[in-house]
C-alpha positions as CSV (number, residue, x, y, z in Angstrom):
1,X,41.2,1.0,-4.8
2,X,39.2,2.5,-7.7
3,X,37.1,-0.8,-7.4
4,X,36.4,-0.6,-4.0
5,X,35.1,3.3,-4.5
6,X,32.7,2.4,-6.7
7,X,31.3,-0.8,-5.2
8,X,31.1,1.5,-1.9
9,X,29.4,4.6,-4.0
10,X,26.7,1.8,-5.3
11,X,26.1,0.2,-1.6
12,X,25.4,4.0,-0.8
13,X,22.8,4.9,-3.6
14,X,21.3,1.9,-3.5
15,X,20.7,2.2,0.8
16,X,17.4,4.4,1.2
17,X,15.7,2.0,-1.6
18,X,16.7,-1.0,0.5
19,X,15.2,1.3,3.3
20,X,11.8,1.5,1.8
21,X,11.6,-2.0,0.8
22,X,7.8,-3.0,1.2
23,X,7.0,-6.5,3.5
24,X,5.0,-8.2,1.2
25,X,4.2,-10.7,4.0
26,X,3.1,-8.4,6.5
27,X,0.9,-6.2,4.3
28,X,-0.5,-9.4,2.8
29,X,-1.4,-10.6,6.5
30,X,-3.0,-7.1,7.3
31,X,-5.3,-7.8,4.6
32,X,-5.9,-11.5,5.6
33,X,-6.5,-9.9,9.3
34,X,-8.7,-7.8,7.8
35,X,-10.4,-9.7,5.1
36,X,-10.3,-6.8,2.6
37,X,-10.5,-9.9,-0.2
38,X,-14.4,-9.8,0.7
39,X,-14.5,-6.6,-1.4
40,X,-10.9,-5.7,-3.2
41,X,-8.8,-8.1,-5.3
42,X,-5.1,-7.5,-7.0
43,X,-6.4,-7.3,-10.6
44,X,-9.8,-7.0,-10.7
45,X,-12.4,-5.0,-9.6
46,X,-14.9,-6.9,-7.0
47,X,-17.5,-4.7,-4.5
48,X,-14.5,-2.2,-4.5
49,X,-12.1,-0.9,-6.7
50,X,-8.5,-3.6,-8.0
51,X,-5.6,-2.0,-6.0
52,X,-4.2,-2.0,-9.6
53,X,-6.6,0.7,-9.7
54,X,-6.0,2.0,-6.1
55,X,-2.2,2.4,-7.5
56,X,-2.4,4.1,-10.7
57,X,-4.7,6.8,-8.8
58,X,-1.8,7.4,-6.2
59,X,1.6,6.0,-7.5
60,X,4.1,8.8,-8.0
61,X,1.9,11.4,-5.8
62,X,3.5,12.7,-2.9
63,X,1.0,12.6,-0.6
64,X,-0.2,9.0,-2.0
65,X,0.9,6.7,1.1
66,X,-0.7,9.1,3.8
67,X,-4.0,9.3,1.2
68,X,-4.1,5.3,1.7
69,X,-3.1,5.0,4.9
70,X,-6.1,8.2,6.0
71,X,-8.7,6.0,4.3
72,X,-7.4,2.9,5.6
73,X,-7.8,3.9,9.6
74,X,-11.1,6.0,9.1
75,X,-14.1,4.7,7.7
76,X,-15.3,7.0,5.1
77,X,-18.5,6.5,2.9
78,X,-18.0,4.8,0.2
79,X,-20.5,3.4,-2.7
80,X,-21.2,0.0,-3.2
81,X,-23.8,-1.2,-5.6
82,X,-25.3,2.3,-5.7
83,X,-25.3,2.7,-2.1
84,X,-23.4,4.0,0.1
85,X,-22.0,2.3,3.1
86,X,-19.2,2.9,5.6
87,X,-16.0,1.2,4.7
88,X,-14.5,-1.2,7.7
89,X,-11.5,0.5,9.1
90,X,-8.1,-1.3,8.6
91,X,-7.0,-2.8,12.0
92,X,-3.1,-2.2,12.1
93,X,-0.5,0.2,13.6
94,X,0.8,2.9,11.6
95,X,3.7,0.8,10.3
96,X,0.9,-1.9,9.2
97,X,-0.8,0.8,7.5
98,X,1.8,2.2,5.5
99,X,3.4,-0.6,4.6
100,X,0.0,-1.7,3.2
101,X,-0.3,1.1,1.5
102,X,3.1,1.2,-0.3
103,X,2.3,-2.4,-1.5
104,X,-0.7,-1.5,-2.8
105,X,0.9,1.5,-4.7
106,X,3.9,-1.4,-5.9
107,X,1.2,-2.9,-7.3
């Protein structure tokens, strides 16, 4: 019975990670959809910044996914080569958009 308790405790603290569990697939096709390789890459910086960047800016800030997913469906200036430019908005629904932006932060 002791057993049981704790493989049921664990099932429990382990639920609301399983909850949050990022789609790799999905936010992957959002950025295919969107072609956000044009400018951003994983590791690297290209026209804009690595999302390895992107996610040591915002990981572990509270407000981190809705800072992602705010720049993601407006198009605010940004600089490229010296200039600056509007950035394409992301085409997705809000789930789209937060799950992009919690892969980027996973990153």
């Amino acid at each position: 019975m002791r057993a049981f308790s704790l493989i049921v405790a664990a099932g429990l603290a382990l639920a609301p990670l399983s909850a949050h569990a990022v789609d790799a697939k999905a936010a992957e096709k959002v950025l295919k959809d969107n072609d956000c390789g044009k400018c951003h890459a994983v590791a690297r910086d290209k026209e804009g910044p690595a999302y390895k960047k992107v996610a040591e800016k915002y990981k572990g800030k509270p407000d981190g996914v809705q800072k992602l997913v705010a720049h993601m469906s407006s198009e605010p200036m940004v600089e490229v080569d010296g200039k600056k430019e509007k950035h394409k908005k992301t085409q997705g629904d809000d789930a789209a958009l937060k799950n992009l932006a919690e892969w980027i932060l996973s990153r």
